[in-house]
C-alpha positions in Angstrom: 0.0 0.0 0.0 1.3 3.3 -1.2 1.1 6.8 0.9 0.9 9.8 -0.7 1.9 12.2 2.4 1.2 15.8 2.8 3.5 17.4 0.4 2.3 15.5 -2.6 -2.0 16.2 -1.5 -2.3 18.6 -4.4 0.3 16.2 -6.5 -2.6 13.2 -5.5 -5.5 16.1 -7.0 -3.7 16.6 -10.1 -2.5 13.4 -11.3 -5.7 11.6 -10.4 -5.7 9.5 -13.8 -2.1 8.5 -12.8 -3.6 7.3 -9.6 -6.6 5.2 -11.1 -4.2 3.5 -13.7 -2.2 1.8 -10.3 -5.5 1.2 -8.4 -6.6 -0.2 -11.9 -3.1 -2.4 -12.0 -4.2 -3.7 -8.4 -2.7 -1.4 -6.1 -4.1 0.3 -3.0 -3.4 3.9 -2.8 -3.4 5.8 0.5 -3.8 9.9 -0.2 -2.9 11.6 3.2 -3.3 15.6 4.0 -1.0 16.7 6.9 0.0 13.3 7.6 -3.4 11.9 8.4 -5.0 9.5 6.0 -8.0 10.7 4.5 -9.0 8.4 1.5 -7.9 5.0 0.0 -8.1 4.3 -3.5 -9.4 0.8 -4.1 -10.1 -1.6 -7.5 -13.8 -2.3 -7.5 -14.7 -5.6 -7.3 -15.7 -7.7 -10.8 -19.3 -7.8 -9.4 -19.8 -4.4 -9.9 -20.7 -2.7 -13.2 -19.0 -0.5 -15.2 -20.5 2.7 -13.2 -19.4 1.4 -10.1 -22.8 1.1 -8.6 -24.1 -2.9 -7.7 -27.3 -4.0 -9.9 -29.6 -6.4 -8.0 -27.0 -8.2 -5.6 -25.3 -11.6 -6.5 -28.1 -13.8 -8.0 -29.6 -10.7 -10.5 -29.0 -13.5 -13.5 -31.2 -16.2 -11.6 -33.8 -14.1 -10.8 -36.6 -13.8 -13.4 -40.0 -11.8 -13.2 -43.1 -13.0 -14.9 -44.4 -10.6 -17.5 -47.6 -11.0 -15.5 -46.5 -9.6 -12.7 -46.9 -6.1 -13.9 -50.4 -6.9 -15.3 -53.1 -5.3 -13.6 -54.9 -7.3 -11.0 -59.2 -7.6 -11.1 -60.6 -5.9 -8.4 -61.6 -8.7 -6.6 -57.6 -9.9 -6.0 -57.0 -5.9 -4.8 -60.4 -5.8 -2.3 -59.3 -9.6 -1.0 -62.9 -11.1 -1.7 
């Protein structure tokens, strides 16, 4: 794991892309202000898509919804009768 100390803060800011091509590679980066770590770079993991943000937890591909579900129901299903 790689720390970026205080002097090289506003190095971290600019050379962001340099950054995200090690975290990319498999490295951890560390980017510290004043000595104090304030944020860790990390690879997402492969179950994530390409925006970063989790669709529909592990089992989305097992999962299937019957085109019926979104039918209407009578109004004897929504009163309970």
């Amino acid at each position: 794991m790689n720390a970026c100390d205080a002097s090289q803060y506003l190095e971290a800011k600019t050379k962001l892309s340099a950054l995200l091509d090690r975290v990319a590679a498999g490295e951890d980066v560390v980017i510290a202000r004043a000595g104090t770590p304030v944020a860790r770079l990390v690879a997402l993991h492969a179950g994530a898509s390409a925006s970063g943000v989790r669709l529909g937890g592990l089992k989305r591909a097992r999962v299937r919804i019957d085109p019926e579900f979104h039918a209407p129901l009578a109004d004897d299903e929504l009163l309970g009768t």
